[in-house]
Each structure stands twice: as C-alpha cells, then as structure tokens.
C-alpha positions as CSV (number, residue, x, y, z in Angstrom):
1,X,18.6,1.1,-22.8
2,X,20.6,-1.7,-21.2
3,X,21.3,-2.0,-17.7
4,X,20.9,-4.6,-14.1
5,X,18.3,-3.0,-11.9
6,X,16.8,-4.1,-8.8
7,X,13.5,-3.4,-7.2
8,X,12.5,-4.0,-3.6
9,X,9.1,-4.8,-3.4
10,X,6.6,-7.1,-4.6
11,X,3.5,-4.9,-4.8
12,X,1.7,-2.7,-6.8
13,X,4.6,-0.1,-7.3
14,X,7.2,-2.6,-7.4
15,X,5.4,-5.1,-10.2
16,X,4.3,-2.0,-12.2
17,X,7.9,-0.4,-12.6
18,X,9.6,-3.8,-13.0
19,X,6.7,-3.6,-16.4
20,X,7.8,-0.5,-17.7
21,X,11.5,-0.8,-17.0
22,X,11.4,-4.1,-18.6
23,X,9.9,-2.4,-21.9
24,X,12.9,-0.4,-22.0
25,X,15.4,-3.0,-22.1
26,X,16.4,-3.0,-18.3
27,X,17.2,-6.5,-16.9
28,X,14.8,-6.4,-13.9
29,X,15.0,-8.4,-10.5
30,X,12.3,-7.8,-7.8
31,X,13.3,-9.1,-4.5
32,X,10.6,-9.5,-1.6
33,X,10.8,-10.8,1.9
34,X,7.3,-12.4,2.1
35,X,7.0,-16.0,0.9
36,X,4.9,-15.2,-1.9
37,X,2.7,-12.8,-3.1
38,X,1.1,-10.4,-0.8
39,X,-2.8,-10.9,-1.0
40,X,-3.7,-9.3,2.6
41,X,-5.2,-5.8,2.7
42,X,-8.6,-5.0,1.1
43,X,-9.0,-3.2,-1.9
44,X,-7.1,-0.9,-4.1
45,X,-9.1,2.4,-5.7
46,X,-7.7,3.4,-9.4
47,X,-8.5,7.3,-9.9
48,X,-7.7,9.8,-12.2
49,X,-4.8,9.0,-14.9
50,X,-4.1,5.8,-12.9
51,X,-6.5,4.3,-14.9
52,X,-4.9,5.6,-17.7
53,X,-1.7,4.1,-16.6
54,X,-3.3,1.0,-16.3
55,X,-4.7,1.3,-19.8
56,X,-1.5,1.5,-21.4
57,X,0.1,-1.6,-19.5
58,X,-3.1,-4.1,-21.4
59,X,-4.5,-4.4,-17.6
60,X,-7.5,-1.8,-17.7
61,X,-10.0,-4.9,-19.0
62,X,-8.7,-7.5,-16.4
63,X,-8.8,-5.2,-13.3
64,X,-12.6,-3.9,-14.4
65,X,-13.2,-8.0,-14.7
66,X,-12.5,-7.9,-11.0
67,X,-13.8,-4.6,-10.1
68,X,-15.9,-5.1,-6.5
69,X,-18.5,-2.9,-7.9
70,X,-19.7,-2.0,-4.5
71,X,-22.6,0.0,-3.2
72,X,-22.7,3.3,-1.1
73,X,-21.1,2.6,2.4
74,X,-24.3,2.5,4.8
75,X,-23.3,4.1,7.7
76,X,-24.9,3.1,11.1
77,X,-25.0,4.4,15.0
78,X,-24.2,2.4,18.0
79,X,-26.7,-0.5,17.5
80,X,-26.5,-0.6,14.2
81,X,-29.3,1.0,12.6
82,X,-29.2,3.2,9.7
83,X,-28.0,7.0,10.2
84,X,-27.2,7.7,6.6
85,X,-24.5,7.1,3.6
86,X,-21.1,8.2,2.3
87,X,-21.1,7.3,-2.1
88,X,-18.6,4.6,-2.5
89,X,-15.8,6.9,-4.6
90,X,-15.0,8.5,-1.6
91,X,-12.9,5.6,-0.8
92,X,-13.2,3.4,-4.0
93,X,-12.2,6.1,-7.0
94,X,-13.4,5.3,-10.4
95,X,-12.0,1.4,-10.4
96,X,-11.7,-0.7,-7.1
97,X,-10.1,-3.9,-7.3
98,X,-9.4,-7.1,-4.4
99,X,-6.0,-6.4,-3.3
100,X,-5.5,-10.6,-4.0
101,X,-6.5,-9.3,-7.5
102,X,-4.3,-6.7,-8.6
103,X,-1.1,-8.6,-6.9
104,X,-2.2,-11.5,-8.6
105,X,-2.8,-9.4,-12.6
106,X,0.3,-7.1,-11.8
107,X,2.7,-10.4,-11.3
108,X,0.8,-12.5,-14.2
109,X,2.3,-9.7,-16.4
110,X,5.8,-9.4,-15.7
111,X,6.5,-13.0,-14.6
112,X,7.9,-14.9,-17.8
113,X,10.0,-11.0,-18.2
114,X,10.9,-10.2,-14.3
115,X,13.1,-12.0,-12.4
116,X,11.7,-12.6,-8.8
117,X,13.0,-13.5,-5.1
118,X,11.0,-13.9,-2.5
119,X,11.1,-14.6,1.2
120,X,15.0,-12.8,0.8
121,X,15.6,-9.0,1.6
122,X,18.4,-6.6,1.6
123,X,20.8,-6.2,4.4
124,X,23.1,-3.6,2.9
125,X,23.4,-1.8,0.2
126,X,26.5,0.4,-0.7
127,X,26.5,3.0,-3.9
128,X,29.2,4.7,-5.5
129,X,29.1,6.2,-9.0
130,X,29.4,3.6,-10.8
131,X,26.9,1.2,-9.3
132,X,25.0,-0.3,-6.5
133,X,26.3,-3.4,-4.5
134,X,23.6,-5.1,-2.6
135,X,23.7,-8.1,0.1
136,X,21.1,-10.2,1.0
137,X,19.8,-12.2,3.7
138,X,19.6,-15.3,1.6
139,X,21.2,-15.2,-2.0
140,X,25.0,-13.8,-2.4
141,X,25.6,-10.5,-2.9
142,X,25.3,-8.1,-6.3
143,X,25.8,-5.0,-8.0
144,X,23.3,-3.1,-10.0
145,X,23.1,-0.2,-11.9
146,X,19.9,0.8,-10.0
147,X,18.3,0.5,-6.9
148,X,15.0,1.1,-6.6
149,X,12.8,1.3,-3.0
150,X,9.4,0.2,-3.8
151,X,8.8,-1.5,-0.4
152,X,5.9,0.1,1.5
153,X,5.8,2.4,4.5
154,X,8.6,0.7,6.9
155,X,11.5,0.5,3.2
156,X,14.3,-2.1,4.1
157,X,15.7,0.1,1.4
158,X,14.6,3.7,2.8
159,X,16.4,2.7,6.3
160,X,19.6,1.8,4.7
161,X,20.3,4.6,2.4
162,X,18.3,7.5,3.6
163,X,17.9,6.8,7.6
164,X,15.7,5.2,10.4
165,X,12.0,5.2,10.2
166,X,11.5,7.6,12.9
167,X,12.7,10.9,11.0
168,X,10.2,10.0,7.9
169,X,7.0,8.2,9.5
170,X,4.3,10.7,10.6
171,X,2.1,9.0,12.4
172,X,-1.7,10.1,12.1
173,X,-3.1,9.3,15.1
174,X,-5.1,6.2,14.5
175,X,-3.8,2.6,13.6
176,X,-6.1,-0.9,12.5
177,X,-6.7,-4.6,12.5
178,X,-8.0,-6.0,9.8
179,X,-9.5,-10.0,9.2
180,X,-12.1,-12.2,7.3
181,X,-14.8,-13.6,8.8
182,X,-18.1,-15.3,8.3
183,X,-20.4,-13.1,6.4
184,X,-22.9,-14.0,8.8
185,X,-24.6,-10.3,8.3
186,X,-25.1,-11.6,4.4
187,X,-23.5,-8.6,3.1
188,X,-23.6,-8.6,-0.7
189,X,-20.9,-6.4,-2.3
190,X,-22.2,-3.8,0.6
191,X,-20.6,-2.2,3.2
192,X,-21.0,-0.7,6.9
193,X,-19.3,1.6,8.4
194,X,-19.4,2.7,12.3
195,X,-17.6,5.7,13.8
196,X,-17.3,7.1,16.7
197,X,-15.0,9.5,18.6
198,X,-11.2,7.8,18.6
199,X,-12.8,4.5,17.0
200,X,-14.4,3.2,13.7
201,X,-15.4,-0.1,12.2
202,X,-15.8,-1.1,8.9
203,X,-17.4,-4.5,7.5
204,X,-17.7,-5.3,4.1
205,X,-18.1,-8.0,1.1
206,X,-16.8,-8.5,-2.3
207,X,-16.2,-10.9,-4.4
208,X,-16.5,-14.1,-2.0
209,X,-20.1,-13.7,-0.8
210,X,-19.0,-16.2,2.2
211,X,-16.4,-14.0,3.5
212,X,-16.9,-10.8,4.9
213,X,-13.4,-8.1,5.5
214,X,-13.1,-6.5,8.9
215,X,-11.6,-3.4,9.9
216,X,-11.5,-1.9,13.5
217,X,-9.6,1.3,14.1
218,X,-8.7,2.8,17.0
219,X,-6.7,5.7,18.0
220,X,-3.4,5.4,18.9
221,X,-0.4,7.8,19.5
222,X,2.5,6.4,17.7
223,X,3.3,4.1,15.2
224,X,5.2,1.9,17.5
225,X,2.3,-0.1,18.2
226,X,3.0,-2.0,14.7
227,X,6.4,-3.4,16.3
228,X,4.3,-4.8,19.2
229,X,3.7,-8.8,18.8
230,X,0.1,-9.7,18.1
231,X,-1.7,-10.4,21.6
232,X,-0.3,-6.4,22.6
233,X,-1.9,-5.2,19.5
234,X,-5.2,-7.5,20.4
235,X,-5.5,-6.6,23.7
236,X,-5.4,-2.7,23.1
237,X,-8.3,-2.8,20.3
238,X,-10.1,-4.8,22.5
239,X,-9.5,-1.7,25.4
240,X,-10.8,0.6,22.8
241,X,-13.9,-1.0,21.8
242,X,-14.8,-1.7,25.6
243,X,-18.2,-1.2,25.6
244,X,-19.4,-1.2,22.4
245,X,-22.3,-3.2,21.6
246,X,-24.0,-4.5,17.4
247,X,-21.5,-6.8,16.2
248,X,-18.0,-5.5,18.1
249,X,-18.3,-8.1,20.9
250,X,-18.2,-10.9,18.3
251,X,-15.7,-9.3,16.2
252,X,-13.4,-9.3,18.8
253,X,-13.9,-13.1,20.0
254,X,-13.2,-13.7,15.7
255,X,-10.7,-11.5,15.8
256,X,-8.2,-13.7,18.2
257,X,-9.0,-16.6,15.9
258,X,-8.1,-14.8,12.5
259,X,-5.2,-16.7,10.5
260,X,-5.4,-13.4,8.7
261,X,-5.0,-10.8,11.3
262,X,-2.9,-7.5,10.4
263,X,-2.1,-4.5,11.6
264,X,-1.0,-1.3,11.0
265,X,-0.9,2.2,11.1
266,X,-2.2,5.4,9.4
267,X,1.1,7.1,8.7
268,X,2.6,9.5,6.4
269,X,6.0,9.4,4.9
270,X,7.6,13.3,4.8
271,X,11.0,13.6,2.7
272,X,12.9,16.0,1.4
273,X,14.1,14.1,-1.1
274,X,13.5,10.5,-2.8
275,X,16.5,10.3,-3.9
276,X,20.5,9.4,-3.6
277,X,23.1,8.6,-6.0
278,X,21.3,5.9,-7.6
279,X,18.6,4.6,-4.9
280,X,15.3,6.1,-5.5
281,X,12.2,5.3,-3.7
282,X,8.4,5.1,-5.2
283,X,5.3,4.6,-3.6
284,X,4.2,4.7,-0.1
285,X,7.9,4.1,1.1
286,X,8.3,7.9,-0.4
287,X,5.5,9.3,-0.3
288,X,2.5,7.6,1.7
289,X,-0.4,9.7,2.1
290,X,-2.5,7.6,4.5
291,X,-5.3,4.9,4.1
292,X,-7.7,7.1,4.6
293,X,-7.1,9.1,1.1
294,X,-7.8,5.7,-0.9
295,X,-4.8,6.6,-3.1
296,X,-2.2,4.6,-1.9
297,X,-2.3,2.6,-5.1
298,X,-3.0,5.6,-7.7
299,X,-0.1,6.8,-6.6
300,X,1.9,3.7,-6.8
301,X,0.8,3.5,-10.4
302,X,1.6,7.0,-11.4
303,X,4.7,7.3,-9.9
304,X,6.1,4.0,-11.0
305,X,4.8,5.2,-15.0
306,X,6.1,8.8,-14.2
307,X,9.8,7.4,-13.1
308,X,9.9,4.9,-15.7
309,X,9.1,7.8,-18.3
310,X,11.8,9.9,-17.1
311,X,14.8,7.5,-17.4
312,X,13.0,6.5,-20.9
313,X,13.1,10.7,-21.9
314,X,17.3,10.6,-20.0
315,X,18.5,7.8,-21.6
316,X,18.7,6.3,-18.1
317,X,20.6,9.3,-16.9
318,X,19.8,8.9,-13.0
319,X,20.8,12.1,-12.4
320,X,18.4,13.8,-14.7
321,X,15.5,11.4,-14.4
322,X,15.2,11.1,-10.5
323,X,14.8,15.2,-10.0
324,X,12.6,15.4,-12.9
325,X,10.3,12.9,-11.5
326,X,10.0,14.0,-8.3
327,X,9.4,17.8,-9.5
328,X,6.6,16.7,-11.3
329,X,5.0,14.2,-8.7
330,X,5.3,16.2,-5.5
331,X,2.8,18.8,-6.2
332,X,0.7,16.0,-6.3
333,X,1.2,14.3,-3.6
334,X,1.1,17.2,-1.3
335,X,-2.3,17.6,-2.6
336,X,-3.1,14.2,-1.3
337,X,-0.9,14.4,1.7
338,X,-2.7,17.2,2.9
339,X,-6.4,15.6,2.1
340,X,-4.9,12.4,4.5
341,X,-3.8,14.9,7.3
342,X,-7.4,16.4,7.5
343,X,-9.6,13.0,6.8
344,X,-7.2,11.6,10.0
345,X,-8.2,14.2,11.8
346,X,-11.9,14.0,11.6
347,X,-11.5,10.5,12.6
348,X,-10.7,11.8,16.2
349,X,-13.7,13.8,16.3
C-alpha cells in the first residue's frame, strides 16, 4: 500500500501507528505541538495483548530494560503510618515503564522512517472524498490521504472534525497535580499512597533514586479547571488539602516551585463514533477510560495495532477498515470505561 497520511500526536498511540503504518508502505508524518518529546506524566502499565503488541514491534526487551519493577503500594492514614497495601498490578499491569521511557523507545523506532513536526499543530482540516487538506499553524498547508487523531483527551483533530470538547469529555469528578521532588522520604522503587474522602496523594520512586513523582488529587466538578492558568489550579489543591498534616504541607510549598508542575483531569471520552470520511481518532482522544484504570496506554497500543491491521486486511479501504476496527475495539473499551467510572467513584468515598 502506498499512500500520504498524517498523524496528530506524538505519543504512545501516535509513534506506535506511525510504526505499523510505516510497515505497510504508508508515507507517515507525525505532527505535534510540544517542542519535543513529551516526557511528563509517570508511568505507563502494558497489560494483556499489549505486551504482545509490543512484542511484535522488537520493543518487548527494551521496555522490560526499563521496567520500574516496583513494590506493593503501601498505603498509609493521616500521619503516615502503615494501614495496609494494594499489589502493584492494580495500577502497574504486567509491564510498567517511565513515561520519559516509552516516548523516548517508541520515537527511537520510527525516527530514521517517520517524518516528524513538532511545536506546529493543525488549524483546519477539510475532507472530501478524495483526500484531506490540512493547515497548520507553522508549516504551509497539505493534503493527505489520511488523517489520523492520536492527540490525547482535548484532540486539536477531534474539535475540528467531530465537535467541541464539551459534548465528548465526561468528566469524573476528580482532577491532579503532579511534580518531582527531592526524595527526601528515601523511597526506593516504593510507593505511598494516602486517601481520603474527595482527596488522595500519591508519592513514589523509580528509576532516579534522587527524585521522587508527586501526585495530589482532589475533587473537582468539571474539567474546566485544566483551562485555568497555573496559580488558579495551585491555589484550589492547596484549599483541598487544608489541613492535612505527614508530608502535604511540604508538598505544597514544593509544589509552587515545580518546573514540572501539570495538571489535569480524570475524564472519559464518550462517542458514538470515531470516525468520518477519512479522520479517525485512536487512543484517549476516542476512547479515554480514565487514569485511574491504568490502561490509558494498553489501549493506545492495541488500538493503534488493531487499526493498522484493518487497513492492512482492506487494502487501505477507509471505509471498510475504520468500522471494522472500531466493532472490534469497543466491547473492550466499554469494559474498561465502565471499570474507570466505578474506581472514580470510590475515590469520593
């Protein structure tokens, strides 16, 4: 097969179909508004046949190289002492990798094949039957045989084609900060986690033994909070955690002086299809479970393989492929849509 495609998004859906597609013959570009590579965020958990995805891509030995190998997640009360343990696959699945780390593998694979833009995004697309024309922000226009909307929970490419965040985003109640610090608390490929009604934190260590991740979740009520500029978003995790004692106090001081700092909510994306013409989307900016399922990146993975597969099996007949991929994906991810839903709401309780 022979044919221009385009691919917005740099990340672990993105890189993974710009692979496969490439194996096929496709002529792939991957455009991406950040600078560079994405490296925030904290780790990614392989389960299932993602790992047999990753297998067949030649990546299964360098992602176990980097695996965290972490221990159960202690769990501990208000001054943090030990109340018990959760086994790390809850949240880890069978593999768990940096997020630096899969990024970094994922690119190092299809770089001398892929042809990549960064700090550009789309500003329009229009589609027609015989291809896609694209404009930019930075480089001159384009047309494409394929589109392809790989670009996380808020799509540049979602908003243009299918509509405006606000009919897909659920939003599920709770939303995060997340940093490096010291690891003043010594924390050696272990984990903490402290929870309490409407509020959780989570402190852990891997692979730098200096640097410890931080994660403090509060609850929240829409998703509109990630739009807000950073000292908003500061100040109302600091209103939550009012009153807290262990570590939180300190936290928060580090928190203001993070060069890291992000945040972000825990949000589903609902659609009744992931399709049109020939856009299609993959990954969270279809089909986003939630954070708190761990399978954000499984299900990158599969359904980048799964659509790839499809327009191998079609002869890159878009209107055959896209159905048929997502008939076979969505039973899965309403299976995992429905395990975020209830994991979200046990967080306010």
């Amino acid at each position: 097969m022979s044919g221009e495609v385009l691919i917005s998004g740099a990340g672990v859906a993105g890189m993974s179909l710009a692979y496969w597609l490439h194996r096929q013959g496709y002529a792939v570009t991957v455009v991406e508004s950040a600078a560079a590579l994405r490296g925030a965020g904290h780790a990614a958990g392989f389960r299932g046949a993602a790992i047999g995805v990753l297998d067949g891509m030649g990546l299964l030995s360098q992602m176990r190289d980097h695996a965290t190998e972490m221990g159960a997640i202690a769990l501990i009360d208000a001054d943090g002492k030990p109340a018990g343990e959760l086994p790390v696959r809850t949240v880890a699945g069978d593999l768990e990798v940096l997020k630096a780390d899969v990024t970094r593998i994922l690119h190092s694979s299809t770089a001398d094949d892929v042809s990549y833009v960064f700090d550009d995004s789309i500003t329009a697309i229009y589609h027609d039957e015989d291809g896609v024309g694209v404009a930019f922000a930075r480089a001159a226009g384009r047309r494409f045989d394929l589109v392809i909307g790989a670009d996380g929970v808020y799509s540049n490419v979602r908003r243009h084609v299918f509509g405006p965040h606000r009919d897909f985003v659920r939003h599920l109640g709770m939303s995060g900060v997340g940093f490096t610090t010291a690891n003043r608390l010594g924390l050696d490929r272990e984990s903490l986690l402290y929870r309490a009604p409407g509020r959780c934190v989570h402190l852990f260590s891997a692979g730098n033994p200096n640097r410890m991740t931080v994660s403090l979740w509060v609850a929240t009520h829409s998703p509109d909070v990630d739009r807000l500029d950073r000292d908003t978003q500061e100040r109302l995790v600091r209103e939550r955690f009012a009153g807290v004692g262990w570590e939180v106090p300190r936290l928060l001081k580090e928190m203001r002086l993070a060069p890291d700092f992000s945040f972000s909510s825990a949000c589903q994306i609902i659609m009744d299809r992931w399709s049109c013409g020939r856009v299609v989307l993959v990954g969270d900016a279809a089909y986003c479970a939630a954070p708190t399922t761990g399978m954000g990146a499984s299900q990158a993975l599969i359904g980048a393989h799964l659509l790839a597969a499809r327009l191998m099996e079609t002869a890159g007949d878009h209107t055959a492929a896209f159905p048929a991929y997502e008939r076979e994906l969505r039973p899965y991810i309403a299976e995992n849509q429905a395990k975020g839903a209830e994991a979200a709401k046990a967080f306010a309780t």
